[in-house]
py3Dmol code that shows the C-alpha trace and the ligand (Angstrom):
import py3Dmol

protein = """\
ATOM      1  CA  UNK A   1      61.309  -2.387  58.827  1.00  0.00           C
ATOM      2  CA  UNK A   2      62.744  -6.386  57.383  1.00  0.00           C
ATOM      3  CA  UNK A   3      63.495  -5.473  54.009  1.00  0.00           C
ATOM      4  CA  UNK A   4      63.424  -9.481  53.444  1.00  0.00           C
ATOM      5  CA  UNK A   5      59.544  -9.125  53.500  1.00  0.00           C
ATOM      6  CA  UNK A   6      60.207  -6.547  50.672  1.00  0.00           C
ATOM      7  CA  UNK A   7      62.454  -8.779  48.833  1.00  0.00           C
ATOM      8  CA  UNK A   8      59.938 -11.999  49.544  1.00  0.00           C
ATOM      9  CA  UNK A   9      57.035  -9.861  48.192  1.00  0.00           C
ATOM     10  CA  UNK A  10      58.936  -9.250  44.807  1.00  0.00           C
ATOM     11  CA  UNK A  11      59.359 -12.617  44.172  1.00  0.00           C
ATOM     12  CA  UNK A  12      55.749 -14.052  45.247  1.00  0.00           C
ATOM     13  CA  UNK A  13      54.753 -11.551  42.405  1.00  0.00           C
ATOM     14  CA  UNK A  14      53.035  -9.705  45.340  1.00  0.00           C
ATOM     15  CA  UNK A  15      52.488  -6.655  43.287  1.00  0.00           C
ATOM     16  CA  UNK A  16      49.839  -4.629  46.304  1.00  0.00           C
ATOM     17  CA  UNK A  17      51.986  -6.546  48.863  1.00  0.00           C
ATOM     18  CA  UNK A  18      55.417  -5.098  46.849  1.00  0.00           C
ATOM     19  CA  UNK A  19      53.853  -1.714  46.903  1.00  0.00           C
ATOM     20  CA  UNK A  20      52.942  -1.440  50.719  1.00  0.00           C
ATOM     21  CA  UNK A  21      56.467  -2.397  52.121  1.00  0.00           C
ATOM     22  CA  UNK A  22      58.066  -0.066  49.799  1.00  0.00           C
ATOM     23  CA  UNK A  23      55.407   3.127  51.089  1.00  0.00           C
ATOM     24  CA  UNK A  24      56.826   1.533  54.551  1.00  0.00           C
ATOM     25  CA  UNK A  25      60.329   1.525  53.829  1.00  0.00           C
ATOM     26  CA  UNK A  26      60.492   5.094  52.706  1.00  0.00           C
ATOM     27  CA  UNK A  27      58.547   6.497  55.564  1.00  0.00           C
ATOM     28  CA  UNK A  28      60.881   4.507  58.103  1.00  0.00           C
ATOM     29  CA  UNK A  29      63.666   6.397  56.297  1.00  0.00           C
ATOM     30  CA  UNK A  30      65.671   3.808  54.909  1.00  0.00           C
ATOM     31  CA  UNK A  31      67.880   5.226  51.732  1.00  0.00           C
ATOM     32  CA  UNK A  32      65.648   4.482  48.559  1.00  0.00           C
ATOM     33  CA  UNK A  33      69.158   3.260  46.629  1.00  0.00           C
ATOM     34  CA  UNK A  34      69.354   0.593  49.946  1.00  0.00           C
ATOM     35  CA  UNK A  35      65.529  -0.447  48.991  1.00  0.00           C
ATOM     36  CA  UNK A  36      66.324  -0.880  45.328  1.00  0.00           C
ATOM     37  CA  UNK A  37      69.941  -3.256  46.190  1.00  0.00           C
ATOM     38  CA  UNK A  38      68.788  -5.136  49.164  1.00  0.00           C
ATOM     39  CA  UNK A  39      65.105  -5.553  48.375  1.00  0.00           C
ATOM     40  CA  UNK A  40      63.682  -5.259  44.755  1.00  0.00           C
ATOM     41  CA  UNK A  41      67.453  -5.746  42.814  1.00  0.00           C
ATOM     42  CA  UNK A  42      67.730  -9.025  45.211  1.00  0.00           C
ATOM     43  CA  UNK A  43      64.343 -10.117  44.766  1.00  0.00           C
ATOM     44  CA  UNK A  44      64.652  -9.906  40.780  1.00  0.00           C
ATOM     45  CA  UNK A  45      68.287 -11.944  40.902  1.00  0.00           C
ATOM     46  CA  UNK A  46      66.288 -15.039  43.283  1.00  0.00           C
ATOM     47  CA  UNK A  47      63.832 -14.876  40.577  1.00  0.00           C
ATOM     48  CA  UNK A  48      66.383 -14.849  37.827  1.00  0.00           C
ATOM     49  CA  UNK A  49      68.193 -17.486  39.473  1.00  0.00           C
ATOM     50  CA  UNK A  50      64.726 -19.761  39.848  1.00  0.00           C
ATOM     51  CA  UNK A  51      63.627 -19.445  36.435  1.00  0.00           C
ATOM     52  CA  UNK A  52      67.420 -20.265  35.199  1.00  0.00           C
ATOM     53  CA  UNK A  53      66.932 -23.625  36.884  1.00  0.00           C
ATOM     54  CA  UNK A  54      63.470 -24.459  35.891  1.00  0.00           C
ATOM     55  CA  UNK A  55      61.306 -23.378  39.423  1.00  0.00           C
ATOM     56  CA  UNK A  56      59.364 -20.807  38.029  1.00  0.00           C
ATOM     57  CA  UNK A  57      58.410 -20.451  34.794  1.00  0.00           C
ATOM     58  CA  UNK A  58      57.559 -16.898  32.537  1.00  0.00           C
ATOM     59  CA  UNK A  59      53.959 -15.827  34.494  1.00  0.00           C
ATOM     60  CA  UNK A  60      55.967 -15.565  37.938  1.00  0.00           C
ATOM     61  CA  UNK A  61      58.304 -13.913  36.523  1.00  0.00           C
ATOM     62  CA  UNK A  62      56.118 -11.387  34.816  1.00  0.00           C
ATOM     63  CA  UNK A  63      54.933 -11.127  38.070  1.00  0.00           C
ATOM     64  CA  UNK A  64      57.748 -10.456  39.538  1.00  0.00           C
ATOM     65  CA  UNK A  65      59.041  -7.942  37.702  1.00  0.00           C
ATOM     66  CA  UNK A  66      55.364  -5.954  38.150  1.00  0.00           C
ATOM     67  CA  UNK A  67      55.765  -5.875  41.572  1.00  0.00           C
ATOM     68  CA  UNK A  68      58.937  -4.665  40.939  1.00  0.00           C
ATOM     69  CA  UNK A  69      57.710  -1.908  38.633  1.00  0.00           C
ATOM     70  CA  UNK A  70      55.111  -1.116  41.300  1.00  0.00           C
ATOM     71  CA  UNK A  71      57.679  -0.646  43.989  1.00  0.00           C
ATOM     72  CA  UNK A  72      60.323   1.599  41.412  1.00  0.00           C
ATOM     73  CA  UNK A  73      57.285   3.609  40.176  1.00  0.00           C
ATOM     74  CA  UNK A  74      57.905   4.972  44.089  1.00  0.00           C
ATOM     75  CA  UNK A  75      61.510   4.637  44.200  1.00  0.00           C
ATOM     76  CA  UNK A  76      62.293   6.309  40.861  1.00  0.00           C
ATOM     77  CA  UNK A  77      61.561   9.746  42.150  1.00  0.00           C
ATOM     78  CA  UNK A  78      63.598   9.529  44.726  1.00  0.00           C
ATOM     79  CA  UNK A  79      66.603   7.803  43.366  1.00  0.00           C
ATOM     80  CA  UNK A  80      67.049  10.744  40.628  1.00  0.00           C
ATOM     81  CA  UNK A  81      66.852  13.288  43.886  1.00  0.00           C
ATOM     82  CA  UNK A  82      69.795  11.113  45.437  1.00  0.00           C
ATOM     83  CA  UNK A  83      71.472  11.147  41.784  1.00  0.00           C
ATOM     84  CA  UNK A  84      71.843   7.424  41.849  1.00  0.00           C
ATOM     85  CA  UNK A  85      73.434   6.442  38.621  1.00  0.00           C
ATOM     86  CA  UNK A  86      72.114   3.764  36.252  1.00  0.00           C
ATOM     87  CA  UNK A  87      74.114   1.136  36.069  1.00  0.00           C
ATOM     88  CA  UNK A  88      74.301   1.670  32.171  1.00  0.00           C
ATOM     89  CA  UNK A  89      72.032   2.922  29.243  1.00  0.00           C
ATOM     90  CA  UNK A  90      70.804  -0.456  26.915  1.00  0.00           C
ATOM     91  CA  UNK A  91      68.515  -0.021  23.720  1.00  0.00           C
ATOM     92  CA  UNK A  92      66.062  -3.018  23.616  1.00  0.00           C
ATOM     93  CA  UNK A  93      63.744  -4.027  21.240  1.00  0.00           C
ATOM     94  CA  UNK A  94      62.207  -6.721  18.503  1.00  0.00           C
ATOM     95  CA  UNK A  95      63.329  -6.516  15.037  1.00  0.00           C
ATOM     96  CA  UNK A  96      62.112  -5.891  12.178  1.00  0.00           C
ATOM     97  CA  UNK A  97      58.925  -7.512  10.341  1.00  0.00           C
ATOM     98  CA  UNK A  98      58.565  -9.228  13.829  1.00  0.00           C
ATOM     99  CA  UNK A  99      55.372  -8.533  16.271  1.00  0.00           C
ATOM    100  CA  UNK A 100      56.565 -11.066  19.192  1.00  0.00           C
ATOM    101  CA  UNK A 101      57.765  -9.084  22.246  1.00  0.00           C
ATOM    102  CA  UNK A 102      56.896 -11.075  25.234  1.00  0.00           C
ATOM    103  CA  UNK A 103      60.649 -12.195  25.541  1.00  0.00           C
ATOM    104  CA  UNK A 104      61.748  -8.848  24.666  1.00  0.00           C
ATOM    105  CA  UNK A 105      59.605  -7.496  27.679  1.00  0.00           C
ATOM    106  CA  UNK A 106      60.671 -10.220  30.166  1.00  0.00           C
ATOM    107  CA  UNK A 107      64.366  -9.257  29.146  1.00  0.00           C
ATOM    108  CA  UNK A 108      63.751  -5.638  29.629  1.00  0.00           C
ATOM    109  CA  UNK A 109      62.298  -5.742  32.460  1.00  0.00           C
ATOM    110  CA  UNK A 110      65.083  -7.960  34.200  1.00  0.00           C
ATOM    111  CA  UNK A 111      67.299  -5.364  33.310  1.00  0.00           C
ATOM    112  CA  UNK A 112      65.917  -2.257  34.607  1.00  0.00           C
ATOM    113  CA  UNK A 113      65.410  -4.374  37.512  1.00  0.00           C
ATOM    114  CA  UNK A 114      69.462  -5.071  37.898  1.00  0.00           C
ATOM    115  CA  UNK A 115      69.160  -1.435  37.449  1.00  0.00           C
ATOM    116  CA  UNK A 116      70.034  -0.526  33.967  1.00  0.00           C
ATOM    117  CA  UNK A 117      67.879   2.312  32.250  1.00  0.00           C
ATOM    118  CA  UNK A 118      66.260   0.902  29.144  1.00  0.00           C
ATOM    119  CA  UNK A 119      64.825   2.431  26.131  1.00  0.00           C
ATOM    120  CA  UNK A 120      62.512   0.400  24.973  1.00  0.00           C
ATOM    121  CA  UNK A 121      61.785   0.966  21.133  1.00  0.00           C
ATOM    122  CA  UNK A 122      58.883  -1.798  20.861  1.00  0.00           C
ATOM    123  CA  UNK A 123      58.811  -4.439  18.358  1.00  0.00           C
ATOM    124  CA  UNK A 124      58.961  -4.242  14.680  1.00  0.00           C
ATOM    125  CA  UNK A 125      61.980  -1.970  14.832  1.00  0.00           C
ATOM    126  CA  UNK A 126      64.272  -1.166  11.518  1.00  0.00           C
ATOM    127  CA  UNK A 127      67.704  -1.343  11.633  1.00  0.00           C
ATOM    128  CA  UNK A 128      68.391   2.362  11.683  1.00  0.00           C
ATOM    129  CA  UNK A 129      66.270   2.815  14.340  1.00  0.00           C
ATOM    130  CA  UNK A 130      67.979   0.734  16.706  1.00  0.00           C
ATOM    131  CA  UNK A 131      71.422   2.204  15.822  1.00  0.00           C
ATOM    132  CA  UNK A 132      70.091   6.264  15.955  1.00  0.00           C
ATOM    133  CA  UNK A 133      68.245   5.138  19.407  1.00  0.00           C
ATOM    134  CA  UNK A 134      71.757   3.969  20.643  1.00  0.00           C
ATOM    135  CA  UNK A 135      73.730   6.748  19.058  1.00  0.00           C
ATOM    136  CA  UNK A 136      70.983   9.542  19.985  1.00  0.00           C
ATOM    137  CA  UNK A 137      70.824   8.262  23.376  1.00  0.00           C
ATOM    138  CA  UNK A 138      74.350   7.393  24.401  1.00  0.00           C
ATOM    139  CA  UNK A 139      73.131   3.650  25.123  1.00  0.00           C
ATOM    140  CA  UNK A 140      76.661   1.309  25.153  1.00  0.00           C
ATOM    141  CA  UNK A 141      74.403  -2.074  24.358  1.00  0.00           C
ATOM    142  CA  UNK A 142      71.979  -3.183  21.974  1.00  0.00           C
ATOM    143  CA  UNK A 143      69.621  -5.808  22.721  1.00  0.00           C
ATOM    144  CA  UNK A 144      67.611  -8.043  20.126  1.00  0.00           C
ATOM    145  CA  UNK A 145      65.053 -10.066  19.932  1.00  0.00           C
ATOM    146  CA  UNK A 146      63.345 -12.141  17.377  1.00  0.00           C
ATOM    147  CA  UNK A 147      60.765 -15.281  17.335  1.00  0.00           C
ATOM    148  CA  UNK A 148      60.958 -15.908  13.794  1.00  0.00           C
ATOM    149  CA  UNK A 149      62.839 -17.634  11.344  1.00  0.00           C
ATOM    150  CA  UNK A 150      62.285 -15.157   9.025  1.00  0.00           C
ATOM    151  CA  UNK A 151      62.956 -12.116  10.987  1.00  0.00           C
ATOM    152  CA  UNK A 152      65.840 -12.842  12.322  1.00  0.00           C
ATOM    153  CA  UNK A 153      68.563 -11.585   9.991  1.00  0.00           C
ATOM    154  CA  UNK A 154      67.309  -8.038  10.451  1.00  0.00           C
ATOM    155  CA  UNK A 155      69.805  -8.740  13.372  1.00  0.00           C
ATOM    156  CA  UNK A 156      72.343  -8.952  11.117  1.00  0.00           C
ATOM    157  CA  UNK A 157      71.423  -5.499   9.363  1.00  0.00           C
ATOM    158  CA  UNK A 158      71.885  -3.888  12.637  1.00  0.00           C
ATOM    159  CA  UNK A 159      74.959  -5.438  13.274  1.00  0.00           C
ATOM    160  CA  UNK A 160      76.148  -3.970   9.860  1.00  0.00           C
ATOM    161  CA  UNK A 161      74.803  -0.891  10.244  1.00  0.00           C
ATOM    162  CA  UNK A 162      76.487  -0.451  13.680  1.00  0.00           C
ATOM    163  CA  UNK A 163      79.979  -0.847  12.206  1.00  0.00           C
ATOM    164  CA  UNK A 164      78.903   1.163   8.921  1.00  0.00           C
ATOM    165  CA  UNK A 165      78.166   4.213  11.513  1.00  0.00           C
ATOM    166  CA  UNK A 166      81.860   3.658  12.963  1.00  0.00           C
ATOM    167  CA  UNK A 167      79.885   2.069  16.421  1.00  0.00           C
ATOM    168  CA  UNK A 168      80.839  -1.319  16.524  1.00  0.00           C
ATOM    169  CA  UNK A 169      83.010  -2.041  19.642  1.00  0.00           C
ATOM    170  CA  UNK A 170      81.494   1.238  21.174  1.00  0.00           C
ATOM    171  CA  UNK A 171      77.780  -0.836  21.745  1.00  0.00           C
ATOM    172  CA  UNK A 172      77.719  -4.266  22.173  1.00  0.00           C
ATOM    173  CA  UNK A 173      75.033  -6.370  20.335  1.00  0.00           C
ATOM    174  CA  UNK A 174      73.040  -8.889  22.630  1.00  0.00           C
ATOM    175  CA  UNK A 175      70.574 -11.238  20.532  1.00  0.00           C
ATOM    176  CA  UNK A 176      67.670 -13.737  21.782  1.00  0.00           C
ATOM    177  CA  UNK A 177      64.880 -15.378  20.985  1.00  0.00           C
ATOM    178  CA  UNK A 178      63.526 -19.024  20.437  1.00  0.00           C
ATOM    179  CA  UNK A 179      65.213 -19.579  17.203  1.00  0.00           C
ATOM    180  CA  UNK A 180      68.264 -17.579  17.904  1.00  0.00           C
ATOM    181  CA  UNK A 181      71.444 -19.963  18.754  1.00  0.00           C
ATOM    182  CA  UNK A 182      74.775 -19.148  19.990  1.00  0.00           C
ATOM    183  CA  UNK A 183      76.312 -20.448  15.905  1.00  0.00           C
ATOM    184  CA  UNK A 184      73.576 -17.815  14.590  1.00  0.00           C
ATOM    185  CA  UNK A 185      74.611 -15.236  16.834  1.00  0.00           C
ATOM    186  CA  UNK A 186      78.580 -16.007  16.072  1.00  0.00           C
ATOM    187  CA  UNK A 187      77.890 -16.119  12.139  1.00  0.00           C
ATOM    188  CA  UNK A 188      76.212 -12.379  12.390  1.00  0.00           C
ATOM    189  CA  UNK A 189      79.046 -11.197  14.832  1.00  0.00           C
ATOM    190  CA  UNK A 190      76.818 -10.399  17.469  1.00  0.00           C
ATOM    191  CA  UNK A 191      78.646  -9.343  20.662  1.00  0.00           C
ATOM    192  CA  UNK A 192      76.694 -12.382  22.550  1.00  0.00           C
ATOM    193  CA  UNK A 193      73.933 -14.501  22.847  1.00  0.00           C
ATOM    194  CA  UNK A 194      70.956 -15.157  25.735  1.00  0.00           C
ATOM    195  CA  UNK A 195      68.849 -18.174  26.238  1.00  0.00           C
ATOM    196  CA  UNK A 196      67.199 -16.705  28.738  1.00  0.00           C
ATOM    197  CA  UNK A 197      66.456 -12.892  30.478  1.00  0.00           C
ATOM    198  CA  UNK A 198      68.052 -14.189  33.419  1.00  0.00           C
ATOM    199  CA  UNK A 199      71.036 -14.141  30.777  1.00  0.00           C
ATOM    200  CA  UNK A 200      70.504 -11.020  29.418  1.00  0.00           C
ATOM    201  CA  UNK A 201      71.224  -9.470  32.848  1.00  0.00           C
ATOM    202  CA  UNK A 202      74.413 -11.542  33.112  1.00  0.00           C
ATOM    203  CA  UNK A 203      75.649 -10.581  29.748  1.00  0.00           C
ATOM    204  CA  UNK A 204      74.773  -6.803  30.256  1.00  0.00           C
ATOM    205  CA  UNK A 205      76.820  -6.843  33.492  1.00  0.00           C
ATOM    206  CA  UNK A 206      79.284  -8.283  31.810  1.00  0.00           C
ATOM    207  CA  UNK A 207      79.265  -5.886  28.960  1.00  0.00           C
ATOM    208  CA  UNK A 208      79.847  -3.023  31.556  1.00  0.00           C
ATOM    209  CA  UNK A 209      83.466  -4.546  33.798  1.00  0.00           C
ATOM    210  CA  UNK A 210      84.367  -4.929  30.229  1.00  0.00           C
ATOM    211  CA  UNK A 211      84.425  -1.573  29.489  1.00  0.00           C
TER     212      UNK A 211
END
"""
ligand_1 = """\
91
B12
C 52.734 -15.797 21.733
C 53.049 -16.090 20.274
C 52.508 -15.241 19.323
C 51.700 -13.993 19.686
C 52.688 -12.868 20.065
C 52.125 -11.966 21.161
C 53.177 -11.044 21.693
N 52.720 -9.906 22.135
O 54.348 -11.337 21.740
C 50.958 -13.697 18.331
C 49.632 -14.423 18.381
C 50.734 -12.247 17.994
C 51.854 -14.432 17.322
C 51.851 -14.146 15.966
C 52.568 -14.881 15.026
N 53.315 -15.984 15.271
Co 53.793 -16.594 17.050
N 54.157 -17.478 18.647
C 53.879 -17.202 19.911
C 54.424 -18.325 20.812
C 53.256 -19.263 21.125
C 55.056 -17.926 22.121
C 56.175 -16.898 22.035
C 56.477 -16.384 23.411
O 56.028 -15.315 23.810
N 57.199 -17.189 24.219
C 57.503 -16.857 25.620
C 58.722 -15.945 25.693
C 59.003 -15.591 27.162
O 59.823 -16.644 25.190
P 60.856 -15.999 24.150
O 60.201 -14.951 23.345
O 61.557 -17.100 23.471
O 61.871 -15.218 25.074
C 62.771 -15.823 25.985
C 64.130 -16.174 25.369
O 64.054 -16.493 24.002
C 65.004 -14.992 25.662
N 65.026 -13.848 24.784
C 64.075 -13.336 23.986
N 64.492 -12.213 23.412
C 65.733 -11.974 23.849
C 66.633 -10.948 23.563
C 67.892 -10.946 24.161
C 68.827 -9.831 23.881
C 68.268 -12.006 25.036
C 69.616 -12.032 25.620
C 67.360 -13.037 25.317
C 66.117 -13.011 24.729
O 64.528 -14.554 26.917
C 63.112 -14.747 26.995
C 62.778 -15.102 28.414
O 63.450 -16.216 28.848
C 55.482 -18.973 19.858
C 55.791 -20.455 20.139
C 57.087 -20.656 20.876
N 57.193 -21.795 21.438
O 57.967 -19.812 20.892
C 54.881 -18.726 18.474
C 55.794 -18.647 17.259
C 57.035 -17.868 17.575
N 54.961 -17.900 16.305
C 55.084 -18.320 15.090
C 54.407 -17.769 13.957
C 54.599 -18.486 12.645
C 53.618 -16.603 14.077
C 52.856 -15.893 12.956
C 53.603 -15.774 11.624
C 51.534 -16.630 12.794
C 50.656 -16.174 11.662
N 50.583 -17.016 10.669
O 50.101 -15.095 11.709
C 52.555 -14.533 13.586
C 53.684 -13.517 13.257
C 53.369 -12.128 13.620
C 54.598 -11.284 13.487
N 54.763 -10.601 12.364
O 55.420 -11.282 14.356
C 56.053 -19.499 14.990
C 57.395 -19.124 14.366
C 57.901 -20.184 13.427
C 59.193 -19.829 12.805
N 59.978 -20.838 12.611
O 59.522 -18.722 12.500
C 56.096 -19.989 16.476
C 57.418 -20.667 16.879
C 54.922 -20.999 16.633
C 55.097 -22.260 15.799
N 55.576 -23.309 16.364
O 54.804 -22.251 14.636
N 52.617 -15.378 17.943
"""
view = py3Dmol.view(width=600, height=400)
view.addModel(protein, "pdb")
view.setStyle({"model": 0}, {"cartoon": {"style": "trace"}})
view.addModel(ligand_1, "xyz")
view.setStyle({"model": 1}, {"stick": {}})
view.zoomTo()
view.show()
């Protein structure tokens, strides 16, 4: 069994194809936690690389990470039975007042796909929300998004709220989003700023040597 064909399914967005060679790769006994590093985690970074330099663009990698989904909705099973670890808990979501979460979905999904667990809180989300998901849950990052001008301080309330509840240094803050900027994210005091979910993976990773 060529876990390459795996890994070349993922990122054609083969989502039947993804399925199939991950059925195939479990009954020719390879170790699921193998499958997810050398075949679906691999895929995801190619694609994360491609769409960082412009050679696919949102609907592959949508596609992508379905396929992926497909193949971990077989995986996931197993993986708790071998107590594979997460690589780390994050709280995602879009803030407040704001309705956009197609970036906040290509983000999440690019991280459970580098193999973080995500709770996923939706879009419109409240400050407090965020902060008792991350608290509640034991998550160690926050990650925002917002798509409009006027949403986009309600980052800023989280921010505040995080280091009103004694949490700030204990979860990092991650903030995106088309009118997001690195001087925005710096005048909130967010922990770091994405351009891209491709990003959001390298700043999570980050986020976790660090600590
Ligand atoms: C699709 C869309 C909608 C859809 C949303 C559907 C959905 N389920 O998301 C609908 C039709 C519902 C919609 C509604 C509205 N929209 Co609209 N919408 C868009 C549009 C065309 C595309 C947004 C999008 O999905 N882009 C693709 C994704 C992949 O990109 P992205 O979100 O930026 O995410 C990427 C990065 O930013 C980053 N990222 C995103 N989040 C995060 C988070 C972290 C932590 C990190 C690290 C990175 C990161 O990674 C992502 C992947 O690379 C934009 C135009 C635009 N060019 O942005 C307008 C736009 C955002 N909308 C706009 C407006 C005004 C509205 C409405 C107010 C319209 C109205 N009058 O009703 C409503 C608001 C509703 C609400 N309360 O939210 C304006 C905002 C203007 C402004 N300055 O604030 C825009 C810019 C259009 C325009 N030029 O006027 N919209």
């Amino acid at each position: 069994m060529d876990l390459n064909r795996l890994k070349q399914a993922v990122i054609a967005g083969d989502m039947a194809g993804a399925r199939k060679l991950t059925e195939q790769a479990i009954e020719a006994g390879i170790e699921p936690g193998v499958i997810l590093d050398e075949a679906l985690v691999a895929g995801m970074d190619e694609v994360g690389e491609l769409f960082k330099a412009n050679e696919v663009y949102v609907p592959e990698v949508l596609l992508a990470a379905k396929s992926m989904q497909q193949a971990m909705q077989l995986l996931k099973p197993l993986l708790v039975k071998d107590g594979i670890e997460p690589k780390g808990k994050i709280v995602v979501g879009t803030v407040r007042g704001d309705l956009h979460d197609i970036g906040k979905n290509l983000v999440a999904m690019m991280l459970e796909g580098a193999g973080f667990e995500i709770i996923d809180l939706g879009n419109d989300v409240p400050p407090e929300r965020f902060v008792k998901a991350a608290a509640e849950q034991g998550a160690t990052i926050i990650g925002m998004s917002a798509l409009l001008t006027t949403t986009m301080y309600a980052m800023k309330e989280t921010i505040d709220l995080l280091k009103a509840e004694g949490l700030d240094g204990k979860v990092k803050t991650m903030v995106g989003g088309a009118p997001v900027t690195q001087a925005f994210a710096d005048e909130i005091g967010a922990s770091a700023y994405g351009d891209d979910a491709a990003t959001a993976v390298d700043l999570a990773k980050r986020f976790m040597a660090e600590q």
